[in-house]
GUKE-607642 format. One record per residue (C-alpha): residue number from 1; residue in three letters; x, y, z. Coordinates in steps of 0.02 Angstrom, whole numbers. Example, Ala and Ser with C-alpha at 12.3 -4.5 7.8 and 13.67 -1.06 7.14 Angstrom:
BEGIN
+-----+-----+--------+--------+--------+
|   k |   r |   east |  north |     up |
+-----+-----+--------+--------+--------+
|   1 | ALA |    615 |   -225 |    390 |
|   2 | SER |    684 |    -53 |    357 |
+-----+-----+--------+--------+--------+
This chain:
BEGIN
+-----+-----+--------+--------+--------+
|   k |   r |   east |  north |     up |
+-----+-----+--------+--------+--------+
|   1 | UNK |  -1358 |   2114 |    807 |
|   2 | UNK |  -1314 |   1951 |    899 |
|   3 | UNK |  -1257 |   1887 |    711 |
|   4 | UNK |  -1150 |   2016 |    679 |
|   5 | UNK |  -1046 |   2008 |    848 |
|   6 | UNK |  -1040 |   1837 |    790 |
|   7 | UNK |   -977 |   1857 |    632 |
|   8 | UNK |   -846 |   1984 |    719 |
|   9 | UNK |   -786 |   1851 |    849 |
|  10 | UNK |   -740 |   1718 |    707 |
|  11 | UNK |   -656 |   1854 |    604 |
|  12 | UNK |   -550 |   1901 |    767 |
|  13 | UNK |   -525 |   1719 |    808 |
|  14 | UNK |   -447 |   1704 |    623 |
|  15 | UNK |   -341 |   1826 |    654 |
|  16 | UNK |   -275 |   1774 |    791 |
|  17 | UNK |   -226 |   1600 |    729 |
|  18 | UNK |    -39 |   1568 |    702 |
|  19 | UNK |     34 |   1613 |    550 |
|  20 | UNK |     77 |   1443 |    489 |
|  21 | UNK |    -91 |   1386 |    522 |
|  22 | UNK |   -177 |   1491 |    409 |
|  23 | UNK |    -51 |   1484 |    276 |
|  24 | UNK |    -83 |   1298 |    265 |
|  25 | UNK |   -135 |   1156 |    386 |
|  26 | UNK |    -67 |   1006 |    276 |
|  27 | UNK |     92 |    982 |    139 |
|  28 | UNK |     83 |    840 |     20 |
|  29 | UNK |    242 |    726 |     28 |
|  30 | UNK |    298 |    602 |   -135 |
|  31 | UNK |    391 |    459 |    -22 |
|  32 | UNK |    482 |    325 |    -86 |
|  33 | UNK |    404 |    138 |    -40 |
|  34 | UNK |    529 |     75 |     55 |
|  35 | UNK |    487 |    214 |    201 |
|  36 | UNK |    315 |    175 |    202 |
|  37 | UNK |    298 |    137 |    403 |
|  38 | UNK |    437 |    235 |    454 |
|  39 | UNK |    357 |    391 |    355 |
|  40 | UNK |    197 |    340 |    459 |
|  41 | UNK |    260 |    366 |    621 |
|  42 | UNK |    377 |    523 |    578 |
|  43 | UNK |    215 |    607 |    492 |
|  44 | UNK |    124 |    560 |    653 |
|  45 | UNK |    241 |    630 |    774 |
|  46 | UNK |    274 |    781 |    683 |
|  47 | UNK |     63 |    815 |    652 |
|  48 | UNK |     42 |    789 |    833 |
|  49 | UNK |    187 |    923 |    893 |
|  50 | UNK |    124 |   1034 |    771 |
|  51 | UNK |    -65 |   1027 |    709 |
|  52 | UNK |     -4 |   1006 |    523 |
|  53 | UNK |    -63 |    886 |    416 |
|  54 | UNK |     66 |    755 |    311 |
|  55 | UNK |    -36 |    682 |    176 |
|  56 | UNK |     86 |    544 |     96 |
|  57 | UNK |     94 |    463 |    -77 |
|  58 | UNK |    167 |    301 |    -92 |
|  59 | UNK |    267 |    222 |   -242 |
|  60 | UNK |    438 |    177 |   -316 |
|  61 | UNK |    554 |    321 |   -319 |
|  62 | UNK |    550 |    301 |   -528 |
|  63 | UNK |    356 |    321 |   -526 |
|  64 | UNK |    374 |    485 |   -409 |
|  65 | UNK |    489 |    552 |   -514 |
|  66 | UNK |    382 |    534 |   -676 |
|  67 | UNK |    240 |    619 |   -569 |
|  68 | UNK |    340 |    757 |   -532 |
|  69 | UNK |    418 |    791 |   -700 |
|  70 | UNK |    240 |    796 |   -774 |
|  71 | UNK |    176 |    915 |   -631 |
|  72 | UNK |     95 |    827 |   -486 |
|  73 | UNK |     83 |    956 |   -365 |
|  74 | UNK |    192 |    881 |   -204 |
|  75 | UNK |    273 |   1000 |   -101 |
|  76 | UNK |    420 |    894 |    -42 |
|  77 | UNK |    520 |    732 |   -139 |
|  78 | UNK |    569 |    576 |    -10 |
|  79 | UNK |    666 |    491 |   -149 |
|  80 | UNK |    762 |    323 |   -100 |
|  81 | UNK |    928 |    378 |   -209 |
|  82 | UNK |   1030 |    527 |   -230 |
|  83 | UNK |   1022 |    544 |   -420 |
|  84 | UNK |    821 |    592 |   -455 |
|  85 | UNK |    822 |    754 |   -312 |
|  86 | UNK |   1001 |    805 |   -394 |
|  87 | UNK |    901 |    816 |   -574 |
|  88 | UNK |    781 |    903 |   -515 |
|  89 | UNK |    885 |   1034 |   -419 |
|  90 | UNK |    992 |   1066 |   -566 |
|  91 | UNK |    829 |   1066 |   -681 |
|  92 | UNK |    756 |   1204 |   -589 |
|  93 | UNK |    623 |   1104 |   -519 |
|  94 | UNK |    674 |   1087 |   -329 |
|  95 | UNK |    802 |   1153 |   -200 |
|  96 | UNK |    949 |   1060 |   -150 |
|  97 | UNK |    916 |    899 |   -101 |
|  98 | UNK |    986 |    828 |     72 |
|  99 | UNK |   1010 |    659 |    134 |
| 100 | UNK |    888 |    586 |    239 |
| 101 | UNK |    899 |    418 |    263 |
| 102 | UNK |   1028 |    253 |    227 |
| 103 | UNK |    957 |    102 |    209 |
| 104 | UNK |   1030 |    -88 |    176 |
| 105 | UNK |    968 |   -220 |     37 |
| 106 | UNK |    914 |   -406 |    125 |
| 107 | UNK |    860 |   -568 |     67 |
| 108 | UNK |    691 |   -582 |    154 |
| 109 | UNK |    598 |   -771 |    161 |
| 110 | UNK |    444 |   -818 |    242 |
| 111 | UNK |    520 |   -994 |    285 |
| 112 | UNK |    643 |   -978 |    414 |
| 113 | UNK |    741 |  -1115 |    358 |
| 114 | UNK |    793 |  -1029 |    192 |
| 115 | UNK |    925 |   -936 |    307 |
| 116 | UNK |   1000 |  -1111 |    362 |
| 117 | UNK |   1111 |  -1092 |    238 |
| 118 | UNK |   1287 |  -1032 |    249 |
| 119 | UNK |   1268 |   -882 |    143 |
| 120 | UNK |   1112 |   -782 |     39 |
| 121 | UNK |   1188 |   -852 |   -120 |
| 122 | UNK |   1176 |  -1022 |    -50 |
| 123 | UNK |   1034 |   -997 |     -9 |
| 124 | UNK |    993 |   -936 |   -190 |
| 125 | UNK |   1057 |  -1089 |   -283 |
| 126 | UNK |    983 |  -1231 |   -178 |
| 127 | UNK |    853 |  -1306 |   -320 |
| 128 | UNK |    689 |  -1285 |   -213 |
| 129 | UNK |    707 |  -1117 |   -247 |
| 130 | UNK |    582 |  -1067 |   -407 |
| 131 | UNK |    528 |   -880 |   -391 |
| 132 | UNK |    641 |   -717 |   -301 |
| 133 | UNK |    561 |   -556 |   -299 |
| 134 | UNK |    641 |   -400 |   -356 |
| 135 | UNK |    602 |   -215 |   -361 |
| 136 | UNK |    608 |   -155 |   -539 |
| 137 | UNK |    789 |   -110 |   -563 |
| 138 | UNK |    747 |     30 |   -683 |
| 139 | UNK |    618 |    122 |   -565 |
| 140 | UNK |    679 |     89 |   -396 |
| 141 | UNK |    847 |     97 |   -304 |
| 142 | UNK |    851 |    -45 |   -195 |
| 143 | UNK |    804 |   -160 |   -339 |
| 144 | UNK |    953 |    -85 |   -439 |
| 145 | UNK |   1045 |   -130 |   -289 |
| 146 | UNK |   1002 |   -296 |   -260 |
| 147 | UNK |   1026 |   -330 |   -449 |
| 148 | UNK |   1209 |   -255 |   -429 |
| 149 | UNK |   1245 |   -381 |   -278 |
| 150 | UNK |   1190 |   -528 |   -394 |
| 151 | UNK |   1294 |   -483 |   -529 |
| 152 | UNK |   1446 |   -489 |   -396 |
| 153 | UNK |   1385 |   -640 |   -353 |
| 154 | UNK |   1396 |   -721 |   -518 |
| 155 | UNK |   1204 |   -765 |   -493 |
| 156 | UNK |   1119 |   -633 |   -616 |
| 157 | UNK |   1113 |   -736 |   -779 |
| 158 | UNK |   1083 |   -901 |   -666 |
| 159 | UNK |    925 |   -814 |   -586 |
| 160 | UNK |    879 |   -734 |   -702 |
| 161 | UNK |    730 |   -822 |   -746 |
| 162 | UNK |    662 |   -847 |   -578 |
| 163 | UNK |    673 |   -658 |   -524 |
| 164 | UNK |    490 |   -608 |   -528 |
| 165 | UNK |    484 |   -388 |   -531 |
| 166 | UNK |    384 |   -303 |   -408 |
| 167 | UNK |    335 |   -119 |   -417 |
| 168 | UNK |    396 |    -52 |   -265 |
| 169 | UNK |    499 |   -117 |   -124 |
| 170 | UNK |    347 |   -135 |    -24 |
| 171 | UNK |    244 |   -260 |   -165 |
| 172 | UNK |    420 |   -374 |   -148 |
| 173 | UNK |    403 |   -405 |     34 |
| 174 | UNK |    222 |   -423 |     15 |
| 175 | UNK |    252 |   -570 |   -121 |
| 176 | UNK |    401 |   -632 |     -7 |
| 177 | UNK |    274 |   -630 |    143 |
| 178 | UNK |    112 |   -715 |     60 |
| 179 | UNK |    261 |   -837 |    -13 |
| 180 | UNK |    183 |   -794 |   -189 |
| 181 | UNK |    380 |   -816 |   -195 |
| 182 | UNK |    525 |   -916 |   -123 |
| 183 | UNK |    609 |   -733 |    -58 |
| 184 | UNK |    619 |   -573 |   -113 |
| 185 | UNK |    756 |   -426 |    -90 |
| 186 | UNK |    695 |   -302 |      4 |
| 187 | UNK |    727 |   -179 |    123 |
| 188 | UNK |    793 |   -190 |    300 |
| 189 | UNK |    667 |    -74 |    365 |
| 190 | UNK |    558 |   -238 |    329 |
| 191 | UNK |    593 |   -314 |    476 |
| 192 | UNK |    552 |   -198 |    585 |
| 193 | UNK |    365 |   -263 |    553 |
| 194 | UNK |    278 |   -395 |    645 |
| 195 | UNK |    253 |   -486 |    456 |
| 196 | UNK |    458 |   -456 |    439 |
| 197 | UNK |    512 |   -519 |    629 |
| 198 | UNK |    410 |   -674 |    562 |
| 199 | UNK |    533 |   -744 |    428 |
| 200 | UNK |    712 |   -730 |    421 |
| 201 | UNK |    851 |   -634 |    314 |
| 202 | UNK |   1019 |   -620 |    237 |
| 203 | UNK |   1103 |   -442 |    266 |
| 204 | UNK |   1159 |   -436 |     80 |
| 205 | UNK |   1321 |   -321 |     97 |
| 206 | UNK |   1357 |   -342 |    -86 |
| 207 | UNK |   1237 |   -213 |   -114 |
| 208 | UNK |   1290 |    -22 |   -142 |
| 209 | UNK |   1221 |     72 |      9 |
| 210 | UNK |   1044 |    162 |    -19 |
| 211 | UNK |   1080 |    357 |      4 |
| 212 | UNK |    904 |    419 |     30 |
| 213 | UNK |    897 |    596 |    -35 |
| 214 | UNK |    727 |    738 |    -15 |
| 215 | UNK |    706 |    900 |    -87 |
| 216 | UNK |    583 |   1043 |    -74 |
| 217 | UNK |    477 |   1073 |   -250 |
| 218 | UNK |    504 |   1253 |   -303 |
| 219 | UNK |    325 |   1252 |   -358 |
| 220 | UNK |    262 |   1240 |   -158 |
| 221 | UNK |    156 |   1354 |   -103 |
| 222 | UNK |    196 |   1315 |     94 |
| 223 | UNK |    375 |   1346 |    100 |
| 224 | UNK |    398 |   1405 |    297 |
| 225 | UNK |    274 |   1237 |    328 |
| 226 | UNK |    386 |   1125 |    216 |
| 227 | UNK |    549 |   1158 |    280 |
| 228 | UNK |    505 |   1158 |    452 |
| 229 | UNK |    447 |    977 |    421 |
| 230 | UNK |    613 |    956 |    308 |
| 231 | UNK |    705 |    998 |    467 |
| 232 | UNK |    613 |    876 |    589 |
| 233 | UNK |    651 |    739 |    470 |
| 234 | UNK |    829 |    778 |    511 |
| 235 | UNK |    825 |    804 |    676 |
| 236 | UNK |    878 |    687 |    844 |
| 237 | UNK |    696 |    634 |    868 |
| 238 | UNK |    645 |    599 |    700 |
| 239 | UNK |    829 |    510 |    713 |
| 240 | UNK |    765 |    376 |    836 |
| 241 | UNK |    633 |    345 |    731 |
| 242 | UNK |    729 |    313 |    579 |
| 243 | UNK |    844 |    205 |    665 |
| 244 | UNK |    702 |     85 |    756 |
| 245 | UNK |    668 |     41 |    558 |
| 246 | UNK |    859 |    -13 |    512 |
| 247 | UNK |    895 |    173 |    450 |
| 248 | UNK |   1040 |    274 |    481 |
+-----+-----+--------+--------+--------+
């Protein structure tokens, strides 16, 4: 008898639960590398107000959209441009994308007196430089950024064979910061890191401005739980968050 009062209790305890608990306690989230730690604390902030999960994927934006296309099962796209969530909106595949996040190119060094020079391409020419790391132009944004500022810089056939290609964003700072290379363009959010406050940058304004876009998958099965974490990564609070890390 005891058993089946106890079986009773659990089933009326279920019931019970909130509706957005039951339908799904975690959503899976494709984010682009350059928002690595200031995903980390938003997913943090937003699990502990609300009990739901944020299980993250990291990668350049090009290698998250491949993923997608071929039918990796994320319920929500943090891409670091505009142009990958617009495809898939118009390809059926997601809902309108929105703008989440704008983020700046730098020159990042792990010897401070790289930035003794007058300017970043100064800094680029100077002989003891051998090796600059560079996201992948073709799969990530900021590296088709930075590649954009060199050509207006009249340094991207000069550098050309010093500009060692990195993944993601996050694998170029990570060269930069192990000075496995001289620098490396990366993002401002960077800095924000004990490892970034350690070297020194060049704000590189030559670079077009990263317009982070997201966008819901059609294919979620969590809808009510995605959007209401779609919202919070809009909101004032996740705001202040975004902006600790260089965002705006």
């Amino acid at each position: 008898m005891k058993k089946y009062i106890l079986v009773l209790t659990l089933i009326l305890s279920t019931l019970a639960m909130p509706v957005n608990v039951l339908a799904q306690d975690k959503i899976s989230v494709a984010v682009a590398a350059n928002f690595i730690q200031t995903f980390k604390e938003l997913a943090q902030d937003f699990e502990t107000k609300s009990g739901i999960k944020v299980e993250a994927t990291f990668s350049s934006t090009g290698n998250l959209y491949s993923q997608i296309i071929n039918g990796a099962p994320y319920d929500l796209f943090l891409s670091a441009d505009e142009e990958r969530p617009a495809i898939l909106s118009k390809d059926g595949l997601a809902d309108q994308q929105f703008v989440y996040a704008r983020g700046q190119v730098i020159l990042w060094s792990a010897n401070k007196d790289f930035c003794k020079a007058a300017t970043w391409q100064d800094a680029l020419k100077n002989d003891r430089i051998k090796k600059i790391a560079i996201v992948n132009p073709a799969t990530a944004p900021y590296g088709a950024a930075a590649k954009v500022a060199l050509q207006k810089a009249g340094l991207g056939d000069a550098l050309q064979s010093k500009l060692v290609n990195a993944q993601d964003i996050a694998q170029s700072f990570q060269y930069a910061n192990t000075s496995a290379v001289d620098a490396g363009f990366c993002s401002l959010s960077a800095t924000a890191s004990p490892e970034g406050k350690s070297g020194c940058f060049f704000i590189i304004a030559e670079a077009p401005a990263i317009v982070q876009s997201a966008c819901i998958m059609k294919r979620t099965k969590n809808r009510a739980v995605v959007e209401r974490f779609a919202e919070f990564l809009v909101s004032p609070e996740a705001n202040k968050i975004k902006m600790k890390f260089g965002y705006r």
